[in-house]
C-alpha positions in Angstrom: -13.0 36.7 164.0 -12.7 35.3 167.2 -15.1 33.4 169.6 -14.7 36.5 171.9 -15.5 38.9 169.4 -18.3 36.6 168.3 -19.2 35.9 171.9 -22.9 37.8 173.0 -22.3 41.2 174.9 -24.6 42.6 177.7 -27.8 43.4 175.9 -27.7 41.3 173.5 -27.1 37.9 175.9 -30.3 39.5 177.7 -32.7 40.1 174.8 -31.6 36.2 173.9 -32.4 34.4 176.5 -35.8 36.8 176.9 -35.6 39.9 178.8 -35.9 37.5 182.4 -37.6 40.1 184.8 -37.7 37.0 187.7 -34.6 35.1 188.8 -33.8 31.9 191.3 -30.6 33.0 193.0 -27.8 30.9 193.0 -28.2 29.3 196.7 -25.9 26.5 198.0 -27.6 23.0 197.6 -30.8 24.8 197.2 -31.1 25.9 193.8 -30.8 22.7 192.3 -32.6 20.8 188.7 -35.7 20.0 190.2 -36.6 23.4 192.4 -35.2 25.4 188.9 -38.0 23.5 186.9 -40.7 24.1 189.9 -39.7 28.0 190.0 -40.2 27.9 186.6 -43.1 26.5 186.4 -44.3 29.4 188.9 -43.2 32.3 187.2 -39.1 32.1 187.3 -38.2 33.4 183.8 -34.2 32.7 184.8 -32.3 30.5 187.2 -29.0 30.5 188.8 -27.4 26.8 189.5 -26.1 26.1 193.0 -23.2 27.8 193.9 -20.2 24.9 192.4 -16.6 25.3 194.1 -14.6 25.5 190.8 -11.3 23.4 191.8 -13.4 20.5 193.1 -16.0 20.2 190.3 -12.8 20.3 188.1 -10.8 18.0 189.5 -13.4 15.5 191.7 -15.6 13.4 189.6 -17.8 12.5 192.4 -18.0 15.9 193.3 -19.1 16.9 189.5 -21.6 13.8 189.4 -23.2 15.1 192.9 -23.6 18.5 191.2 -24.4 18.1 187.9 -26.4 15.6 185.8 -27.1 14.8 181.7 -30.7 16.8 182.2 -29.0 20.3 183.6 -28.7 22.7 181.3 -31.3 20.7 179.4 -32.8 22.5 176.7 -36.8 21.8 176.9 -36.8 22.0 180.5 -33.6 24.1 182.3 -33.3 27.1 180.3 -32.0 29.9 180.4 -29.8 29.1 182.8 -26.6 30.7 184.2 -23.9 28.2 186.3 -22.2 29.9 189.2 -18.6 28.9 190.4 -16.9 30.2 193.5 -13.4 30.3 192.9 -9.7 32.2 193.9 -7.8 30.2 191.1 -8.4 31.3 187.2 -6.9 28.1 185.7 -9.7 25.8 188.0 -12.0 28.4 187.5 -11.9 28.1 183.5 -11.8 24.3 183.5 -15.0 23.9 185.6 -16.5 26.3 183.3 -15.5 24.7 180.4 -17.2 21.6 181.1 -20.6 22.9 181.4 -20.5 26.2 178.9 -21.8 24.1 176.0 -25.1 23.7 178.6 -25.8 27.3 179.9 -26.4 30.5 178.5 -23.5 32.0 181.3 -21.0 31.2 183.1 -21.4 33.7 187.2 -18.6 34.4 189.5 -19.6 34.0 193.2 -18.3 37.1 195.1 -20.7 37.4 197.2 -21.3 34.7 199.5 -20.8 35.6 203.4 -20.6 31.8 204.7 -17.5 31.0 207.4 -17.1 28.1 204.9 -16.5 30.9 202.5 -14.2 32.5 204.5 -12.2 29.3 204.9 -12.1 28.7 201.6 -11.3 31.9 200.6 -13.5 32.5 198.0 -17.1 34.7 197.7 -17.6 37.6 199.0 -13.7 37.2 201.2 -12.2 38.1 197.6 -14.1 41.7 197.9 -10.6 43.2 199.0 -8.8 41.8 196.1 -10.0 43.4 193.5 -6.8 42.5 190.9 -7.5 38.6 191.9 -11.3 39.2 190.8 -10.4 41.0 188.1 -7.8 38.2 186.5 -10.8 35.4 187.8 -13.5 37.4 185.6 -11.5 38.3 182.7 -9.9 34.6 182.0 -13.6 33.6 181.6 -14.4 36.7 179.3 -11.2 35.7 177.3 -11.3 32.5 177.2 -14.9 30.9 177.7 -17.4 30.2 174.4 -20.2 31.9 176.7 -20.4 35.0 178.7 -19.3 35.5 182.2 -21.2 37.4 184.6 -21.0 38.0 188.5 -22.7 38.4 191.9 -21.5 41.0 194.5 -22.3 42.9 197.6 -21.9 46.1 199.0 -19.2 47.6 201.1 -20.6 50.1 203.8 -19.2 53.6 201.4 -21.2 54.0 197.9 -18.2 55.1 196.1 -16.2 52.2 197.1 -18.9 50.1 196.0 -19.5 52.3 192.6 -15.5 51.3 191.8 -15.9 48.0 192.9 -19.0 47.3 190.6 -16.9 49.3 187.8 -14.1 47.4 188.0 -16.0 43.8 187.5 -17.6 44.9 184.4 -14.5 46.3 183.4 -13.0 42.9 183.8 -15.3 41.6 181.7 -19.0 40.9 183.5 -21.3 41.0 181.5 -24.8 40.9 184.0 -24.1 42.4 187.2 -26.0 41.4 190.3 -26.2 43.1 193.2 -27.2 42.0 196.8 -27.4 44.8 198.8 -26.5 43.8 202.0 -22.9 44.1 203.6 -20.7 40.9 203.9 -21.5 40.5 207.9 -25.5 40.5 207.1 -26.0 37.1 207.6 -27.5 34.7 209.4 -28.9 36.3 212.5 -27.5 39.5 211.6 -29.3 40.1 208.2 -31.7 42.6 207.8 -33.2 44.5 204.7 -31.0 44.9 202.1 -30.5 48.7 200.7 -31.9 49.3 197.8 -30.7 52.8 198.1 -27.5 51.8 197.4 -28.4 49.5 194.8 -30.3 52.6 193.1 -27.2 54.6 193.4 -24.9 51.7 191.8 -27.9 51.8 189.1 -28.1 55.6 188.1 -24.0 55.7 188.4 -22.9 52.5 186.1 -23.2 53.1 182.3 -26.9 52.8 181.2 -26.7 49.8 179.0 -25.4 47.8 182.1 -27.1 44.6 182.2 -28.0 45.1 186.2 -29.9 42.9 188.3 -31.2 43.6 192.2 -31.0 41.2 195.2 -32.8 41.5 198.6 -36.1 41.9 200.8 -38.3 39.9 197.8 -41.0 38.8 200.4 -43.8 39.2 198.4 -44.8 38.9 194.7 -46.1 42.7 194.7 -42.1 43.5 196.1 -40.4 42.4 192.6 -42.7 44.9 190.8 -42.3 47.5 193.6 -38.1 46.7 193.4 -38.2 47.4 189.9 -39.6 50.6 189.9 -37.6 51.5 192.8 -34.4 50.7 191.5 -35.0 50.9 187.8 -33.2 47.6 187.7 -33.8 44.9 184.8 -34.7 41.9 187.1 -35.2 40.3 190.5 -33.6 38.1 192.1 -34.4 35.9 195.1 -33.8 33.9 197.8 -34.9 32.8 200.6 -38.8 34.3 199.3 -38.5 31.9 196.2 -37.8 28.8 198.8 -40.7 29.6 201.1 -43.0 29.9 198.4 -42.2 29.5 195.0 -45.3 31.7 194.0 -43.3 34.8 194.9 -42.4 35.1 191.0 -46.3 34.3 190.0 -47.4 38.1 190.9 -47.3 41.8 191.2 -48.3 45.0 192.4 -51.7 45.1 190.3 -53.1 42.0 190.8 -55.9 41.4 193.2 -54.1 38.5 196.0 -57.0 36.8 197.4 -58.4 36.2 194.2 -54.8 35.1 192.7 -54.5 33.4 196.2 -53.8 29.5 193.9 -50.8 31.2 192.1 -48.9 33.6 194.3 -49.6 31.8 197.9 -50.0 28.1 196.5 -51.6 25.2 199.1 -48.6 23.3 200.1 -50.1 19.7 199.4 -50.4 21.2 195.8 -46.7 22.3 195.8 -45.2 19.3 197.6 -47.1 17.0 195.4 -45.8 18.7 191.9 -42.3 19.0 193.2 -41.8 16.0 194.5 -43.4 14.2 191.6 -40.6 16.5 189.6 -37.6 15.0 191.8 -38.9 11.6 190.8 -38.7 12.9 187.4 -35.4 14.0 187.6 -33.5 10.4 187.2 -29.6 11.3 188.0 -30.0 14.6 189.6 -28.6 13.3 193.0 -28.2 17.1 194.3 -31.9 17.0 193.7 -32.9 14.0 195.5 -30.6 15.2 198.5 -32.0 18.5 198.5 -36.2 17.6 198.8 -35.7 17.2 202.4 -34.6 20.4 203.0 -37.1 22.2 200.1 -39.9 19.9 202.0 -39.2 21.7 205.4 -38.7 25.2 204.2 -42.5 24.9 202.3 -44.2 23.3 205.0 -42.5 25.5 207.4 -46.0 27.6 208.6 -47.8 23.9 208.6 -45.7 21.3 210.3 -46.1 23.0 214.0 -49.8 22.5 213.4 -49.4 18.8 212.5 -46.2 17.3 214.7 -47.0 13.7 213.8 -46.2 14.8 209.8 -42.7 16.6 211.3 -42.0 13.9 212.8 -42.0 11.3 210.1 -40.3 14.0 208.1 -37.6 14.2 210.0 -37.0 10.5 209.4 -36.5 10.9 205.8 -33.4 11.2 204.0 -32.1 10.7 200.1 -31.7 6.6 200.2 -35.0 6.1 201.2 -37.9 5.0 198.6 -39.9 7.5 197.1 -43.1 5.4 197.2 -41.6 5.7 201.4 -41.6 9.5 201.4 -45.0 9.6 199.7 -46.8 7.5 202.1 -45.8 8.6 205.0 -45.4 13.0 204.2 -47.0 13.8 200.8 -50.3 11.8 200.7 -50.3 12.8 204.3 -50.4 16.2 203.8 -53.0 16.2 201.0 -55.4 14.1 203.4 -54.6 16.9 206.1 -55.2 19.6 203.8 -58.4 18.0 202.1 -60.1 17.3 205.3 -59.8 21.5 205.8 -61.3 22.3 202.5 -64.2 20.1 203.3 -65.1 22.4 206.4 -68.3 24.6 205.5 -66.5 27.9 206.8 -63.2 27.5 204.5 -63.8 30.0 202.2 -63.8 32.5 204.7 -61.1 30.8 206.5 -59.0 31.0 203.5 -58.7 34.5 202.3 -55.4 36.5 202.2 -55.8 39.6 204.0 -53.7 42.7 202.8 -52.3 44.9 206.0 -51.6 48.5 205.7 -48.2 50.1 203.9 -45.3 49.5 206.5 -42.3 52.2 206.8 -40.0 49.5 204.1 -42.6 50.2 201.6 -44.6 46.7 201.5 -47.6 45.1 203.1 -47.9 42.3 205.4 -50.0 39.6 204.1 -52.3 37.3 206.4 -51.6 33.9 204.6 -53.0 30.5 206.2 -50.9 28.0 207.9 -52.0 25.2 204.4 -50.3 27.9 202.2 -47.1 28.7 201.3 -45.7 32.2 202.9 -42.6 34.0 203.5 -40.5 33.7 206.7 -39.3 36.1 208.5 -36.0 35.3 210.5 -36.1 35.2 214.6 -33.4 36.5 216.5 -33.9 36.8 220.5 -37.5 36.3 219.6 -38.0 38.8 217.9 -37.9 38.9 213.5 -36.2 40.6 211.4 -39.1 42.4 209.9 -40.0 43.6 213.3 -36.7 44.9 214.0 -36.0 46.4 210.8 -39.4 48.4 211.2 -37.9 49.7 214.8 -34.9 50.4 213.3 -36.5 52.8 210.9 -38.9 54.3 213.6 -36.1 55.2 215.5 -34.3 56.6 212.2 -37.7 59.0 211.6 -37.5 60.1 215.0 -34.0 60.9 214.8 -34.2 63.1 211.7 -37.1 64.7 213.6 -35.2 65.5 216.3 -32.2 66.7 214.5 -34.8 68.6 212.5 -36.7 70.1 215.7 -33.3 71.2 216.7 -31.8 72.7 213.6 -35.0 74.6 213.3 -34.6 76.2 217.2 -30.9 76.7 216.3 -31.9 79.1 213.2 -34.6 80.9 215.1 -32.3 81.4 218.1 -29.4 82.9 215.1 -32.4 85.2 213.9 -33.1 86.6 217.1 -29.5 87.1 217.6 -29.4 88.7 214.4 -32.0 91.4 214.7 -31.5 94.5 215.5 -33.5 95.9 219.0 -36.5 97.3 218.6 -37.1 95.5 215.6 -40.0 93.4 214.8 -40.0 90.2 212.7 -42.2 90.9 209.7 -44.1 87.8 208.0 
């Protein structure tokens, strides 16, 4: 028999490592050892690596060494965990993967990032046109590889182009399919919600043992439940939700927030504290150490414009200085800023999460205070993305209503036309 025949399949690779319902995307230099054990540690039942570019963590050791380290892949502490490779070559593709399939539980493809570096490098989600190159990428892997291969796509603006697309990837060999359900030019300032009607329709249309996973709009912990249901999907991916505030995987739709308030919208002297004692923890990991900076910013982000003098002695850091530097002057900082507001006599009234009313994308806003962690929503012109996606669908409502109003003054104007004079309409 060979390995390939031996090799886990779809369901079975899924039942092994768990059933994960609650996944860390693969994000570039964010997704690295020491937020994958923090997510973890908050309710991530599966993580995605960093997205790797195949030909140089095959060919560079300094590249490699930045990337990976002896405790990735780790048994006790990084698992299960799937490595994702952008790539347009097969034979660089299956060497990087080769050198870390004895420490995952997958190898992903990458065909779905929207970055101009992307589009330089011709690789992500610039391959969606070549769909006999992403074919030969995904099926060396499936041949080839002692674990399975699995891959991350987005949508083209037709459903049946996509349906094909997502056919022909598991046909190659995939064996989870995620799906981010946004078109390749959502990005940056242009990114709004992602369409989980689409996603639905790729759902109900691929074969129903398809191991399928949904990507987009997880804001919220009560939005992975509500995704799920939606979609009928397996699992959750995210984002940008998971690096704003790790408890996004810690909930769902049942559970009562203010009094969950420690595990879903965590303080951010508690989180700061626990991951940055983890990066200390994490002895080789130098995408880890690089990365705290960035992970430091994007959880303080609701409280640093209410204490400049911390931002500003953050912005001073970087990966060479001493941790016992970056504890002094941000971490223990924070904690004394954060301990001083617990000590006011008013703070457990000051401190509840207040649940808005259902919105037209199906969620609710949450009131979260600035000293806990909380999703952000994306300015463009001043104005966020949440708050032009809800316009968006206003003015898609009063469209249909419109087009409604008139298609129902058309069909009474054909009825008139239609009845004979001196005829009454009965009812």
């Amino acid at each position: 028999m060979s390995k390939n025949t031996m090799k886990l399949q779809g369901r079975q690779l899924f039942e092994k490592i768990g059933k994960p319902t609650k996944i860390v995307a693969p994000m570039v230099d964010q997704s690295e050892l020491a937020w994958r054990i923090l997510s973890r540690k908050y309710g991530a039942t599966l993580a995605y690596t960093p997205m790797f570019h195949a030909k140089l963590f095959a060919t560079s050791d300094k590249y490699r060494n930045d990337m990976w380290c002896s405790l990735d892949g780790d048994p006790t502490t990084d698992r299960p965990l799937v490595v994702q490779f952008c790539a347009n070559d097969p034979e660089y593709l299956l060497t990087a993967a080769k050198l870390v399939q004895d420490k995952c539980d997958a190898v992903d493809l990458n065909l779905g990032c929207p970055q101009g570096i992307a589009r330089k490098g011709h690789y992500g989600s610039f391959l969606m046109e070549e769909w006999d190159l992403i074919h030969k990428l995904i099926k060396t892997l499936h041949d080839n590889l002692d674990v399975p291969v699995t891959a991350k796509i987005r949508v083209f603006p037709e459903r049946e182009k996509t349906l094909d697309y997502a056919k022909m990837v598991l046909d190659a060999g995939a064996q989870f399919l995620t799906v981010h359900g946004r078109l390749r030019e959502m990005k940056g300032q242009k990114t709004g919600l992602a369409d989980w009607d689409i996603i639905r329709y790729l759902r109900d249309n691929l074969p129903r043992d398809t191991v399928f996973f949904a990507n987009g709009n997880i804001l919220y912990p009560d939005d992975i439940s509500r995704c799920m249901n939606e979609i009928h999907c397996d699992a959750v991916m995210s984002a940008e939700g998971n690096l704003y505030n790790p408890g996004v995987f810690n909930g769902d739709e049942e559970m009562d927030v203010d009094a969950n308030k420690d595990k879903i919208f965590p303080r951010v002297d508690k989180v700061i504290r626990e991951y940055f004692e983890i990066v200390k923890h994490c002895e080789g990991s130098q995408a880890s150490r690089i990365a705290m900076k960035s992970h430091f910013f994007k959880i303080l982000r609701p409280f640093l414009p209410q204490h400049t003098d911390i931002r500003s002695e953050l912005s001073k850091m970087n990966a060479k200085i001493p941790f016992e530097e970056w504890d002094t002057k941000v971490v223990k900082p924070v904690e004394d800023v954060v301990a001083r507001i617990f000590e006011e006599q008013d703070i457990e009234e000051k401190d509840r999460i207040i649940v808005g009313p259902k919105e037209l994308w199906g969620g609710h806003y949450k009131t979260v205070p600035y000293w806990r962690c909380q999703p952000y929503f994306r300015p463009v012109n001043g104005v966020t993305a949440d708050k032009r996606v809800v316009q968006a669908l206003e003015n898609k409502i009063n469209e249909q209503s419109l087009n409604s109003d008139d298609n129902e003054k058309k069909r009474k104007a054909e009825n008139e036309l239609e009845m004979p004079a001196g005829k009454e309409l009965k009812v």
